[in-house]
N, C-alpha and C positions, 0 to 999 in steps of 0.2 A: 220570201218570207211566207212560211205556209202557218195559218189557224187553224185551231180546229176546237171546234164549242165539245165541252164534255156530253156522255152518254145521254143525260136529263137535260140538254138543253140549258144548260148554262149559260147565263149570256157572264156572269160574272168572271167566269173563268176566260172568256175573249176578250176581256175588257182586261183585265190582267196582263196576258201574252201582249194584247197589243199594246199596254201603255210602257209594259218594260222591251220592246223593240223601240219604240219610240224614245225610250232612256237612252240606251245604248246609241241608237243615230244622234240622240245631242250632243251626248258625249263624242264621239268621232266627228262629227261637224264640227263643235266649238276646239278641239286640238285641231283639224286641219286648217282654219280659220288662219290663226297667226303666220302658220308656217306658207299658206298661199298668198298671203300679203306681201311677207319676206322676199319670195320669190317674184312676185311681180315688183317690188319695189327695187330691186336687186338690176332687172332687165333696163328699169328705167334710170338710173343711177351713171351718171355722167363720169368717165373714167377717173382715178386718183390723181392721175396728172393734170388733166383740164380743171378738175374742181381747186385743186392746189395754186396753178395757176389763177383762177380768179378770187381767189383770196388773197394770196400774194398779191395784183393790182389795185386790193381794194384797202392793204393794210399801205403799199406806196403811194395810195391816192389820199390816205391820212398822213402820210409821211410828208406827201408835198405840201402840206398845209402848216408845217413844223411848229408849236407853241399854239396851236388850237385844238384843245380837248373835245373829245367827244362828250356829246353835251347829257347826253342817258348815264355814262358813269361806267359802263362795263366796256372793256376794249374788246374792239371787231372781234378778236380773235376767238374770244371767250363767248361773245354772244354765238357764233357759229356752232360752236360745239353743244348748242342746244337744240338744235335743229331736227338732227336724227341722225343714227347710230352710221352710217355712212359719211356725214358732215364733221360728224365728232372723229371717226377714226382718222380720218383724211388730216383732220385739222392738228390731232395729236401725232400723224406722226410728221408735220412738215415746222421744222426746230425753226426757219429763219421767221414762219410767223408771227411766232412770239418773242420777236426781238426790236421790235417799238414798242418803248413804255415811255407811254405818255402820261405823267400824272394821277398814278394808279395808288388806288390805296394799298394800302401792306397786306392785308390778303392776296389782291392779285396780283402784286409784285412775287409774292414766291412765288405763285402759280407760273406765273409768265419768266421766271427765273431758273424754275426747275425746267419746264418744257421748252424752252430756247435753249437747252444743252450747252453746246460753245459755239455756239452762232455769236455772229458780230452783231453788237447790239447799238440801238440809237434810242438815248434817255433824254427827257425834255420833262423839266420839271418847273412847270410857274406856279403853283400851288400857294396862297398866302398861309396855311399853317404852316407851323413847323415838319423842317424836313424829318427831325425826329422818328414824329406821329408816324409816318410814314416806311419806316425802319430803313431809312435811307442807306443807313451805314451797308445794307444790303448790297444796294447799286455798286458803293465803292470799292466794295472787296470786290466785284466785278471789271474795274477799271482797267486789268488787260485785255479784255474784249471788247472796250465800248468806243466807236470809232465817231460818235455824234453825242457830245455833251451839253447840256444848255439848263442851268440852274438860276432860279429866282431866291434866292436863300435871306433870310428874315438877317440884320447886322450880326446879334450875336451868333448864329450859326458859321457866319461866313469865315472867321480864323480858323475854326476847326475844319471845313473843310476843305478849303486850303492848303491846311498841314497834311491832312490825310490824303489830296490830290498830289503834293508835294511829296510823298512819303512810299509811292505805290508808281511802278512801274504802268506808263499807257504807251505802249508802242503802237495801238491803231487810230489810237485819236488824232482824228482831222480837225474837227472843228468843235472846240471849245467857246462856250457864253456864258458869263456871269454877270 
């Protein structure tokens, strides 16, 4: 960077030059900024397979606990993908993750319904509201992927579900509870 003070000794005109060099290095500093972080976070990032892998373990270590919600309210699967943009992608693109719904409210029921694709799903619902509230009918129309059933259903819901479990092909369900 070369200054140079005008003919009369200018200091204002140095003070100039150097504060708009010093503009310009912020500006290229705070852009490279992000993009060095990326890359160092990038180097440290545990491959898509291993990370996939311990989420899978961590959603069949909820799975082995079958009729005991997670007590925070958001499923595993869903708190992961808050983590950071490596956790998220990973998480989005592995479909059997999202296929334990355990007690989810109707929000994350589609979420977990869109992103489990046609993964074989395992649903467990003890919930004392109604299944309704919960847009249950959701899970049903799902009932030829769902190979683990287990509903707590309030009296009057239970005829209609019933009829609509009676009415809907399940050739993967193993194990049914009501």
């Amino acid at each position: 960077m070369a200054l140079s003070a005008s003919a009369d000794g200018s200091e204002t005109a140095l003070i100039e030059q150097c504060g708009a060099h010093i503009g310009e290095d912020t500006v290229a500093s705070s852009e490279s900024v992000p993009a060095l972080r990326f890359q160092k976070n990038t180097l440290a990032h545990l491959p898509v397979e291993i990370l996939a892998d311990i989420f899978m373990y961590i959603v069949s270590e909820e799975e082995s606990y079958m009729g005991v919600s997670n007590p925070g309210g958001a499923p595993t699967c869903l708190a992961v993908t808050h983590v950071c943009r490596h956790w998220r992608q990973t998480a989005l693109g592995c479909s059997t993750l999202w296929a334990f719904i355990d007690g989810v409210s109707a929000q994350c029921l589609a979420i977990m319904l869109e992103r489990s694709k046609k993964a074989v799903l395992v649903v467990i619902y003890n919930d004392p509201k109604p299944l309704r509230q919960c847009g249950f009918e959701k899970i049903l129309l799902q009932l030829p992927r769902i190979k683990f059933l287990q509903l707590c259903p309030s009296p009057p819901e239970a005829d209609r579900i019933l009829n609509c479990l009676s009415s809907l092909p399940a050739p993967l369900l193993h194990t049914f509870k009501f």
